[in-house]
N, C-alpha and C positions, 0 to 999 in steps of 0.2 A: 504494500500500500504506500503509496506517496505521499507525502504531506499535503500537500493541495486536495489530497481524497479524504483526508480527518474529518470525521464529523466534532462538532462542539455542543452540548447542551448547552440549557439556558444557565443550568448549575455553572458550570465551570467557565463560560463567557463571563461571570459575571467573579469567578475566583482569578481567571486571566486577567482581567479587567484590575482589578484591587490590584496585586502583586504587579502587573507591570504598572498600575501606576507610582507604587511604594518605592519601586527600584528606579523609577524617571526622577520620582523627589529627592532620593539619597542624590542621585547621581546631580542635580541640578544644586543642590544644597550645597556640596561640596566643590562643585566649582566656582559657587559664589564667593564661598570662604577663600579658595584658591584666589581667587581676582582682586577680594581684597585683599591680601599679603601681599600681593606683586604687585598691586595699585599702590599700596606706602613705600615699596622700593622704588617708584620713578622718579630721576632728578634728570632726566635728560630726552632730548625727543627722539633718541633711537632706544630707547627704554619704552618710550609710549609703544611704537610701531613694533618691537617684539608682543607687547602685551597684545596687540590687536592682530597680530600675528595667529598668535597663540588661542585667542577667542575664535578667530573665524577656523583655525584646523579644529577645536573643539565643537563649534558651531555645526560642522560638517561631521564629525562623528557622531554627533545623539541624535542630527537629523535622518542618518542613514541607520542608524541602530536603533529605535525606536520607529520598529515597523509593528504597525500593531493590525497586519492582515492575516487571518486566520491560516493561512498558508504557510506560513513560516513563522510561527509564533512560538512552534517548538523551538526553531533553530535563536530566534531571538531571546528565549529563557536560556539555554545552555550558555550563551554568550554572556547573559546578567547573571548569571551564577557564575560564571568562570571569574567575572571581573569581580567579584564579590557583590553586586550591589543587588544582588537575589538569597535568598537563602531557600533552599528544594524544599525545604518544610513549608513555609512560604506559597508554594504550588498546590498545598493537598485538600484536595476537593475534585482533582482533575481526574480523570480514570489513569489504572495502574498503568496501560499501555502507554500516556502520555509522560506518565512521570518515570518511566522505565527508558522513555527514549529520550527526553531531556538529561538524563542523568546519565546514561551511555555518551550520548556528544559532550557531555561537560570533562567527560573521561578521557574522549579523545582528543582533546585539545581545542584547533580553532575551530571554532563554529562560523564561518566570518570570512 
């Protein structure tokens, strides 16, 4: 079976739904924190253009890693878990099939 052929209940759209939004807040949280410690290091304007540097490759990873189409939403948890900002307990509501394949790719490395 493909990922694109998963079915989802209402149940577990709705525990997919909570948990990747949990893991969008960590992840967004913490780069705010990030922005402001390297916002009180700028004394120069090639310090600004690093920092915006730096935002816009950031900008470009959560917008590609926070795909939330039921298609690869497996491959999208293996990925929030690998980077830590998922925890698999975090997922349980989901059927054993999903949290069996989530936790195999988190095994195998990239998901990505």
């Amino acid at each position: 079976m493909q990922a694109s052929d998963i079915q989802w209940s209402q149940t577990e759209k709705s525990v997919a739904q909570a948990a990747f939004n949990q893991a969008y807040e960590r992840e967004v949280q913490a780069l705010i924190a990030e922005v402001n410690a390297r916002a009180g290091d700028i004394e120069k304007l090639d310090d600004l253009w690093t920092l915006h540097d730096f935002l816009s490759a950031r900008r470009h990873d959560l917008d590609g890693k926070y795909d939330y189409r039921y298609s690869v939403l497996i491959f999208v948890f293996a990925r929030l878990v690998q980077e830590g900002w998922l925890q698999l307990h975090e997922l349980e509501g989901l059927e054993a099939d999903k949290l069996t394949k989530v936790a195999a790719l988190t095994r195998m490395g990239s998901c990505y």
